[in-house]
C-alpha positions as CSV (number, residue, x, y, z in Angstrom):
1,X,-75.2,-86.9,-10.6
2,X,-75.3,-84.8,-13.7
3,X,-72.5,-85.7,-16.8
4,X,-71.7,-82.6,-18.4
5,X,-70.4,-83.1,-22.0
6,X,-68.8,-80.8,-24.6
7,X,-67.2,-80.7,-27.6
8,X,-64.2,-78.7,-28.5
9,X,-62.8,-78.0,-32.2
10,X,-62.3,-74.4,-33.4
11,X,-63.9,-72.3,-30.6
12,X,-62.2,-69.3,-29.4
13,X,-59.6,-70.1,-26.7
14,X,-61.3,-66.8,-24.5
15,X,-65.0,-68.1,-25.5
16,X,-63.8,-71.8,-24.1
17,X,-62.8,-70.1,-21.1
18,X,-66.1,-68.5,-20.7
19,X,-68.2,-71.5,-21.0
20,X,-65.9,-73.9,-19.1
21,X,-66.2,-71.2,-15.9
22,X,-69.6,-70.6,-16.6
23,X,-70.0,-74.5,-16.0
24,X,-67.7,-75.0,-12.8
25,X,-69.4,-72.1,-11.3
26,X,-73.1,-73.5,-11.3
27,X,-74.7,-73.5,-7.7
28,X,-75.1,-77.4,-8.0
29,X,-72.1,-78.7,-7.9
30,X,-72.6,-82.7,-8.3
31,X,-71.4,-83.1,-11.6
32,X,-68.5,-84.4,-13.7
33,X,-67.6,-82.3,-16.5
34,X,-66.5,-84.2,-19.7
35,X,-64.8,-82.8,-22.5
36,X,-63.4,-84.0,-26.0
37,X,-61.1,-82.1,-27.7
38,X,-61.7,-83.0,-31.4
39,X,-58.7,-81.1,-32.7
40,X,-55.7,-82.8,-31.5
41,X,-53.1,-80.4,-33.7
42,X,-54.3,-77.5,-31.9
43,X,-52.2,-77.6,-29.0
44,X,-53.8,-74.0,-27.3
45,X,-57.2,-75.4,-26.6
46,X,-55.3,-78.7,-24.3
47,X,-53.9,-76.0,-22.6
48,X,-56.5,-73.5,-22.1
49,X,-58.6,-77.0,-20.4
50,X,-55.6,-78.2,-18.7
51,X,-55.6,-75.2,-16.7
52,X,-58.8,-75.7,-15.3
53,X,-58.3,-79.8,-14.5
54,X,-55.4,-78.5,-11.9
55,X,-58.1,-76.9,-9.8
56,X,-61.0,-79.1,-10.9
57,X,-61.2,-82.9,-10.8
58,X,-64.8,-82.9,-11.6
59,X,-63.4,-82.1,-15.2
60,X,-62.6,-85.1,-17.1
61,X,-60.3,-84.5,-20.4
62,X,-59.8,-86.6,-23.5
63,X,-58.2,-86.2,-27.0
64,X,-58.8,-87.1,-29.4
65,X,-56.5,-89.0,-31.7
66,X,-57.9,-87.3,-35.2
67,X,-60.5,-85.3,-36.0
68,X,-63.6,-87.4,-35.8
69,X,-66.5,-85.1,-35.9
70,X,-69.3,-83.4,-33.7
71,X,-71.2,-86.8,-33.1
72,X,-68.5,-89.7,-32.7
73,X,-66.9,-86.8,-30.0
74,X,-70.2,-86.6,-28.3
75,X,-71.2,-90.3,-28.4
76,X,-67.4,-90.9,-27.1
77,X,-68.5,-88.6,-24.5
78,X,-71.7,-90.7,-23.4
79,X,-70.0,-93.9,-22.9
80,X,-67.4,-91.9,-20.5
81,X,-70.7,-90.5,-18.6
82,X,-71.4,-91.8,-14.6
83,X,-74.1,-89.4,-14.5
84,X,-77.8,-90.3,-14.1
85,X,-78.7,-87.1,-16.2
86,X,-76.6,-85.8,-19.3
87,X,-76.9,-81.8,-20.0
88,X,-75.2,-80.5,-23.3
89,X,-72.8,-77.7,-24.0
90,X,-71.3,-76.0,-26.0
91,X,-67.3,-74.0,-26.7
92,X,-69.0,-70.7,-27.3
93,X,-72.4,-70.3,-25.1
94,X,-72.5,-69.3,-21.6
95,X,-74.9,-71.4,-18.9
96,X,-76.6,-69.0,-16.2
97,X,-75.3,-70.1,-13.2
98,X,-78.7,-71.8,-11.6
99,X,-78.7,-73.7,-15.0
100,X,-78.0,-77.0,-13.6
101,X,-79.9,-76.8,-10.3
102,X,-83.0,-75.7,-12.2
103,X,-83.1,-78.5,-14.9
104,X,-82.3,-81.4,-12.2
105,X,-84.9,-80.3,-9.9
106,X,-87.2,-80.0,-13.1
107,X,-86.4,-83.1,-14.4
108,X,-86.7,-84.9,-10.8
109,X,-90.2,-83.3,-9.9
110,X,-91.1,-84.5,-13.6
111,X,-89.7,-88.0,-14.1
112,X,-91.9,-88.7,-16.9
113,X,-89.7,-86.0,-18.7
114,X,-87.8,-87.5,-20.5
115,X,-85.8,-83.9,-22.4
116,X,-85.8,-80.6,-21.0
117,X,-84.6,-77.4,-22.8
118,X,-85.3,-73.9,-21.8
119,X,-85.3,-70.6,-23.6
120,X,-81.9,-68.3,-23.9
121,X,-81.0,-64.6,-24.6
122,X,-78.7,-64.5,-27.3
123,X,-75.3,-62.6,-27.4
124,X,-72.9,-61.4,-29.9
125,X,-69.3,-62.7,-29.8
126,X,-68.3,-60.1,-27.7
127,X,-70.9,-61.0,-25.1
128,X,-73.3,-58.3,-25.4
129,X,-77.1,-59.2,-25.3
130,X,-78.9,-59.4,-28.6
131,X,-81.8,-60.7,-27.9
132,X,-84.0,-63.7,-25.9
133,X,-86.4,-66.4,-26.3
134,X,-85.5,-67.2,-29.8
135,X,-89.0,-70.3,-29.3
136,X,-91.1,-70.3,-26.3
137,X,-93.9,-72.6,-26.7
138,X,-97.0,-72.4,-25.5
139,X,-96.7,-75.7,-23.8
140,X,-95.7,-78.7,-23.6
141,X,-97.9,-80.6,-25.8
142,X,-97.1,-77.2,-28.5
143,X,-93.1,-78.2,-28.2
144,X,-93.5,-82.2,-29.4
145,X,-96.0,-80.9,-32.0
146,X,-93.6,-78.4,-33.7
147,X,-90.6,-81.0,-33.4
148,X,-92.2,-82.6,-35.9
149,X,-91.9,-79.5,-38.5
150,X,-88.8,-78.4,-37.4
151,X,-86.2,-78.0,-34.9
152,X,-87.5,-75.6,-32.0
153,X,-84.9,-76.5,-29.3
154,X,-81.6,-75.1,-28.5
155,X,-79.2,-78.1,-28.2
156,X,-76.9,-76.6,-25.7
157,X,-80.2,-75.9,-23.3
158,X,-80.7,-79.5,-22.7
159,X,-80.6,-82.1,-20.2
160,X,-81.5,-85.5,-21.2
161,X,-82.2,-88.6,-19.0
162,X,-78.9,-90.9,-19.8
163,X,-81.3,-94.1,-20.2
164,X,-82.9,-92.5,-22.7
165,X,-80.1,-91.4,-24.7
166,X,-78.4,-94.6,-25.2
167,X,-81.3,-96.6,-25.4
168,X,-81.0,-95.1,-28.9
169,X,-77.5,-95.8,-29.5
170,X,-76.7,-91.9,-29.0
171,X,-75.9,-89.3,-32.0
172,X,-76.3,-90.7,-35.8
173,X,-73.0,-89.4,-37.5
174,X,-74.3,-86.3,-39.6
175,X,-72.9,-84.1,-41.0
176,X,-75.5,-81.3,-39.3
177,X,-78.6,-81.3,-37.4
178,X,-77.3,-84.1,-35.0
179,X,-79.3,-83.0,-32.2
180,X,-82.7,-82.8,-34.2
181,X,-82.4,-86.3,-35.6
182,X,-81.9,-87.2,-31.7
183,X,-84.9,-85.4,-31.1
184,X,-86.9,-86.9,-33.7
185,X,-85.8,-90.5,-32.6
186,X,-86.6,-90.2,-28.9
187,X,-90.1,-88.5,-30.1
188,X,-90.8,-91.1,-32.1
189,X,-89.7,-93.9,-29.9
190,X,-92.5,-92.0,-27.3
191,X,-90.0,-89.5,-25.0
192,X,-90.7,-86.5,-23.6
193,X,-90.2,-83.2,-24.1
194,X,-90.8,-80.1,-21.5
195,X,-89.4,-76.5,-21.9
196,X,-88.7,-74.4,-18.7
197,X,-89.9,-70.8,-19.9
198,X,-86.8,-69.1,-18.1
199,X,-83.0,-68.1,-20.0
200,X,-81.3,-70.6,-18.7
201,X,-78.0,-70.2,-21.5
202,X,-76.2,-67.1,-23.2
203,X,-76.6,-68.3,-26.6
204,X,-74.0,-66.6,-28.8
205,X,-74.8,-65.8,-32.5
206,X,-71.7,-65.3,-34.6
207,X,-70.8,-62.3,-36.5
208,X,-69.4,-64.0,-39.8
209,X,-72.6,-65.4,-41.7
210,X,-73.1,-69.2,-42.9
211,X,-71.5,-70.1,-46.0
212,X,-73.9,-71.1,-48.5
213,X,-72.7,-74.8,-48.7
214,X,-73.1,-75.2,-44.7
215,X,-76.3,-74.1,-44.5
216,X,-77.2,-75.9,-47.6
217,X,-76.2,-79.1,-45.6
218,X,-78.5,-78.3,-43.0
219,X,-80.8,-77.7,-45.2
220,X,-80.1,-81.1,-46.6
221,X,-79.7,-82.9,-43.1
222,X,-83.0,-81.6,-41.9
223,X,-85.1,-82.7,-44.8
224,X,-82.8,-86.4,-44.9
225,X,-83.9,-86.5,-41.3
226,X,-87.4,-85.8,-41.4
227,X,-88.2,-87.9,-44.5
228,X,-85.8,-90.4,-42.8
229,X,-88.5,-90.4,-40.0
230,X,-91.5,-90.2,-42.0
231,X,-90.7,-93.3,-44.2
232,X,-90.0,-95.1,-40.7
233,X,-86.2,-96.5,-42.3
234,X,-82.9,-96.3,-40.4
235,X,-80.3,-94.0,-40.9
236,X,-77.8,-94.9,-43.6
237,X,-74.1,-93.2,-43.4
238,X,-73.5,-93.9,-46.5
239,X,-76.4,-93.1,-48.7
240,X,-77.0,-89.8,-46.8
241,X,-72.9,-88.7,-47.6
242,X,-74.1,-89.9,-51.3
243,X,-77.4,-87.5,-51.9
244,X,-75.6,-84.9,-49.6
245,X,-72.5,-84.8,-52.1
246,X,-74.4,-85.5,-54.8
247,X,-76.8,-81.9,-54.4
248,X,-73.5,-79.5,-53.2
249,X,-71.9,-80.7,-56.3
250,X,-74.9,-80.0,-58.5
251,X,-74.4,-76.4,-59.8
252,X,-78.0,-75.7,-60.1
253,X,-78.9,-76.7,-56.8
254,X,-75.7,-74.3,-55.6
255,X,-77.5,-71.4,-57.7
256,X,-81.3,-72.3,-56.9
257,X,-79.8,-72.7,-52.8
258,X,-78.3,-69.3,-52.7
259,X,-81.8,-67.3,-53.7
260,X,-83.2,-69.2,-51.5
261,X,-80.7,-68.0,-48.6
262,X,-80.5,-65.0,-50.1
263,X,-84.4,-64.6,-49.1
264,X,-84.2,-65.7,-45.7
265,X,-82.2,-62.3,-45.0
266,X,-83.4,-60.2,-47.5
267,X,-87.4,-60.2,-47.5
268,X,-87.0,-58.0,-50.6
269,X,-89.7,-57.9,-53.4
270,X,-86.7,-58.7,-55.8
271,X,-85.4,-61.5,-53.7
272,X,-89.2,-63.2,-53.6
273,X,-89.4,-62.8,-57.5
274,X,-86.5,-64.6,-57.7
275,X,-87.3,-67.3,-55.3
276,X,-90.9,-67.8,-56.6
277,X,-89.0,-68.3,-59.8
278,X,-86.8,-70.8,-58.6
279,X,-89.9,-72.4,-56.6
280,X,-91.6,-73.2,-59.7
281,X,-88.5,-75.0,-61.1
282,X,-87.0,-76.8,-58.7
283,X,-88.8,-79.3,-56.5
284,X,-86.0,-80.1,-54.1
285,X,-86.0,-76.7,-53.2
286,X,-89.8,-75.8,-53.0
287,X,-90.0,-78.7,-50.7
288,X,-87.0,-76.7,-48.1
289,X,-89.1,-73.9,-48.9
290,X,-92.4,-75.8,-47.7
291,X,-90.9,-77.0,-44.9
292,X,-89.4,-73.7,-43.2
293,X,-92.9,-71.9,-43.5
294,X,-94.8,-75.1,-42.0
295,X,-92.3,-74.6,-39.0
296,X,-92.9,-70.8,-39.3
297,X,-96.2,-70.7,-38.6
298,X,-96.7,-74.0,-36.5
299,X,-94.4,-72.1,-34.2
300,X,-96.6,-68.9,-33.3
């Protein structure tokens, strides 16, 4: 049996809809569905999922009593699971509806695998196609290499053997990049990674752009994680909150950030001036900088 688990905070109640009927729709149909609702004061999204338990019992519901975050949700959500395989989804994506029964019989005729993500087409928030294959490796062997650069894999594509998930005590509580520092752990600890090179999920790319301070913390997560990693230590809540607060609160690092983003959308000759500029003077920075083009080009 597959566990199904998603987390539900601020998602649109008609984008909820979509992804919770593009889930009890699949054409495999052995598996329970669990979802946390990580917002208890909003009372619209217990009863846009309430309306699907009536008809459903393969859906199984909790609440949470506060807010609690993305990876306490999703590691509440492991220790509910019966399933031999857990796939991941998300409020806001769409699975295609041979999602499930392709990864299974992946992961069964493979049982050395011990991850497998596929590729997606991405959509806009009003569903229409964008684009697809956003990463498609050349193999296998290309995928566990580039995991170590960056993070390749669409977390909302994967199915991930249950033993292997808890054998490393689930999600470490950051504040972004959860799924990569899962990634890196189960690498590390010698898992598996395949990719199926088919669109397996509608990946939906939101209209309003990233403030500067959230993707400055995943900025911040990602390096934490992969230095983390690299130095072999284990992950410490409390001194990654620390040099997380400690660098969003740092007005230079708030100005030297924002060229930097400002670069990754605007390839301008001004915008490069500036961020050579800012390169040269700040090392935190130059070493994001480093790190995005190593992924850049170990990814072609």
């Amino acid at each position: 049996m597959i566990s199904v688990i998603m987390s539900l905070y601020n998602e649109n109640l008609k984008l909820i809809s979509e992804a919770i009927e593009s889930i009890l729709g699949q054409t495999y149909k052995d598996f329970e569905f669990i979802i946390i609702n990580d917002n208890p004061e909003n009372s619209d999204i217990e009863t846009a999922v309430k309306k699907y338990i009536k008809n459903d019992n393969r859906i199984l519901y909790e609440k949470n009593g506060s807010n609690i975050g993305l990876a306490e949700s999703l590691n509440k959500a492991l220790l509910l699971c019966k399933g031999e395989y857990v796939a991941r989804m998300d409020g806001d994506d769409i699975s295609d509806l041979h999602r499930l029964e392709k990864e299974i019989a992946y992961m069964k005729f493979h049982p050395e695998c011990d991850v497998v993500c596929s590729g997606v087409i991405t959509i806009d928030e009003d569903g229409k196609r964008t684009g697809k294959n956003l990463y498609r490796p050349k193999n296998d062997k290309v995928l566990m290499k580039n995991l170590k650069y960056g993070n390749p894999i669409v977390h909302p594509t994967t199915m991930i053997k249950k033993k292997t998930i808890i054998e490393i005590n689930g999600y470490n509580e950051l504040l972004a990049a959860q799924d990569y520092d899962l990634w890196l752990r189960i690498l590390y600890q010698g898992g598996i990674f395949h990719y199926i090179d088919e669109e397996l999920l509608y990946y939906r790319i939101r209209k309003k752009s990233t403030t500067i301070s959230c993707s400055a913390v995943q900025s911040l997560s990602t390096k934490y994680i992969m230095d983390l990693r690299k130095s072999k230590k284990t992950f410490d809540k409390e001194s990654y909150l620390y040099n997380i607060d400690k660098y969003l609160n740092d007005i230079n690092f708030q100005r030297h950030y924002s060229v930097f983003n400002s670069f990754k959308y605007n390839h301008s000759i001004i915008e490069f001036t500036k961020l050579i500029g800012v390169i040269m003077s700040d090392d935190l920075i130059r070493q994001i900088v480093i790190k995005n083009i190593v992924f850049s080009f170990s990814s072609k």
